[in-house]
N, C-alpha and C positions, 0 to 999 in steps of 0.2 A: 110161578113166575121166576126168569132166571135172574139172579144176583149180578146186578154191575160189576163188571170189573173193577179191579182199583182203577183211581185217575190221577193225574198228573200234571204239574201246572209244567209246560216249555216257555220259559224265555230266551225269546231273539233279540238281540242287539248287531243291527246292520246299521250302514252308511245311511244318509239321508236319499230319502227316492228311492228305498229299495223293499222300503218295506209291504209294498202291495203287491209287488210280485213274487218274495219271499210265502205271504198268504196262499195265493194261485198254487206255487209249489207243496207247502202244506196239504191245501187240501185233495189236492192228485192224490196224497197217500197217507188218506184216512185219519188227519187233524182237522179240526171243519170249525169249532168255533177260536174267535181272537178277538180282542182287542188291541188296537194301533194306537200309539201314543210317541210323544215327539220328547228327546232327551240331548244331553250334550254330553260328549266326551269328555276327561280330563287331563288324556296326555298330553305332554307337551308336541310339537310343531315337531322335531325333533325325533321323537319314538313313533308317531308316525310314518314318518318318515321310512325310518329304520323296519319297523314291521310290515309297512306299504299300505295300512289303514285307510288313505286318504282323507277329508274331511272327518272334522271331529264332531260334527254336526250326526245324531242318530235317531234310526226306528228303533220303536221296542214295540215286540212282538208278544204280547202275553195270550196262552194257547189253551187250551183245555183239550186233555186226550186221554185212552186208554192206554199203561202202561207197556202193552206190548206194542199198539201203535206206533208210541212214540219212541219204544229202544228201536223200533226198527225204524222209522226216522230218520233217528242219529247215527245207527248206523250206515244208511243210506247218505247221508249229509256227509258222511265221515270217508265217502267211496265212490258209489257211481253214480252220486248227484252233485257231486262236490261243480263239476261243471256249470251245473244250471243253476247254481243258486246264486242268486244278483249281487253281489259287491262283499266285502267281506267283513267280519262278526265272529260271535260265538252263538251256540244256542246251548240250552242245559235245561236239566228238567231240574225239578222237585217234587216229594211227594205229598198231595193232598189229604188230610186227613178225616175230610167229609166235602161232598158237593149237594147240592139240591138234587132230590130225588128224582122231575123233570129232566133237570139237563144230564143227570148221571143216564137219563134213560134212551135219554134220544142221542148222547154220542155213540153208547152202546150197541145198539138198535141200527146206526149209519155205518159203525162200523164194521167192516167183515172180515171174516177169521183169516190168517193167514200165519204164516210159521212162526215162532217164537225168535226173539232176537237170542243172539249169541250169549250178549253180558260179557263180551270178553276184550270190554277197550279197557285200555289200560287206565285212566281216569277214572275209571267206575269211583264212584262213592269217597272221592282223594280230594272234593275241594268243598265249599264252601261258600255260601252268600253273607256276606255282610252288610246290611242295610242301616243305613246312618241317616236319620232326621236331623238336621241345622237348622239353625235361624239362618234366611238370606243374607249373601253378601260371607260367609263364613265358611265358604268349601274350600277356598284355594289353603289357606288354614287346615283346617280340617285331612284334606289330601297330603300334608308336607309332612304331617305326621304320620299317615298312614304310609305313605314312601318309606323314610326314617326306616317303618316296622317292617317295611319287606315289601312293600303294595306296590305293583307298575302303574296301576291307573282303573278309573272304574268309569261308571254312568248318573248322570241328571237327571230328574225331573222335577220340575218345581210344582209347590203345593201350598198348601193353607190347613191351617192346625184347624180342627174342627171340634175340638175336643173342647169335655166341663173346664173353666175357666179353674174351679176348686181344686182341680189336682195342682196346680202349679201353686196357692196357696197352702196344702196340704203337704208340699213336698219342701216348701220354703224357697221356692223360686221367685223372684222378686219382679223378673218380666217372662212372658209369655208372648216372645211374639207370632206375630199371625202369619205373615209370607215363612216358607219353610223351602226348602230343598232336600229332593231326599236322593242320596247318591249309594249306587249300589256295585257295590265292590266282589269280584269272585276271585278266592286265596284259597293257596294247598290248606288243608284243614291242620295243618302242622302245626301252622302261622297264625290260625285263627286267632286263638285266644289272646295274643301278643299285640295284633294289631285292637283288635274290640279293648283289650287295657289301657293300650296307649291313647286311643280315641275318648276313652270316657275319662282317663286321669286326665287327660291337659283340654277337652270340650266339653266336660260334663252339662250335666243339666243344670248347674250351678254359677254355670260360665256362661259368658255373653253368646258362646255362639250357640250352648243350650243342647247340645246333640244327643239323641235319645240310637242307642246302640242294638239292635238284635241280628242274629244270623239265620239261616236258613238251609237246611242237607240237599247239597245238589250229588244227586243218583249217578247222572251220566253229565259229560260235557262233551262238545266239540268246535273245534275252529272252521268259521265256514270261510269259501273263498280258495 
């Protein structure tokens, strides 16, 4: 039996309303599962502006695909589909380090062979995800530091701690709260470690607003739109 390829998680981040037909486009070229989820922008009214973003209101596209699928994707995203893709965003991959045996089988199996991606955009493997857990009510905080450290602005979603109540007595955190925000930031990997210091010294786990720091290797990126 043949070995799955490696896989690869793509996150999309578009304008509000664009994210289902972002999907459609995917799957024309051989990305076929996702999940859609609703987030909010953090730049100001302003940098909007200036980058031509429109609403700060976003889809997030969370994708599952085969590594060559998806450089050829980006780089398609990056060239002669830059046309059709609905409103404008970034998308980036990561790479996976296991999937369920099933889904690794059946994206496999849908997908069909075609030429290898170049590898030759200049962002290959130069940025970086930062994903920061807060207590609600604690981003615009949270973001004014990340600025400070070099950040233009990242993405929302709100959540709920699900987690043993014991670590936060374990760790000496005095409150745990339950509404959470979790905002996801993409930085030159230069900056990485600058901005993830500055966010844990002055929002630690320690702190009211409680922020739990980790990053994540983005492979490839691109600007859509």
């Amino acid at each position: 039996m043949k070995k799955p390829e490696q896989m690869v998680l793509i996150m999309s981040i578009v304008e509000r309303g664009c994210g289902s037909k972002l999907v459609k486009l995917y799957q024309k070229n051989q990305i076929f599962t996702h999940i859609r989820c609703e987030g909010q922008g953090t730049a100001t009214s302003e940098i909007l502006d200036i980058l031509g973003l429109g609403g700060s209101e976003k889809d997030i596209i969370l994708s599952t695909g085969t590594r060559t699928a998806a450089r050829l994707l980006l780089e398609k995203l990056d060239d002669e589909l830059r046309r059709e893709v609905p409103g404008r965003g970034i998308a980036f991959t990561a790479p996976l380090s296991a999937l369920s045996n099933l889904m690794a089988a059946y994206i496999d199996l849908k997908t069909k062979p075609e030429r290898e991606g170049t590898g030759s955009m200049d962002n290959q493997q130069k940025n970086s995800m930062i994903l920061v857990t807060v207590n609600q009510g604690f981003t615009d905080t949270v973001m004014e530091t990340a600025r400070k450290a070099g950040v233009r602005g990242g993405t929302i979603i709100r959540g709920r701690w699900a987690g043993d109540e014991s670590f936060a007595q374990s760790s000496g955190i005095t409150t745990l709260q339950a509404e959470k925000e979790l905002i996801f930031i993409v930085v030159p990997t230069e900056i990485r470690n600058r901005v993830m210091d500055s966010i844990s010294k002055t929002h630690g786990l320690r702190t009211e607003a409680g922020a739990m720091v980790t990053s994540i290797a983005v492979e490839q990126m691109v600007h859509l739109g």
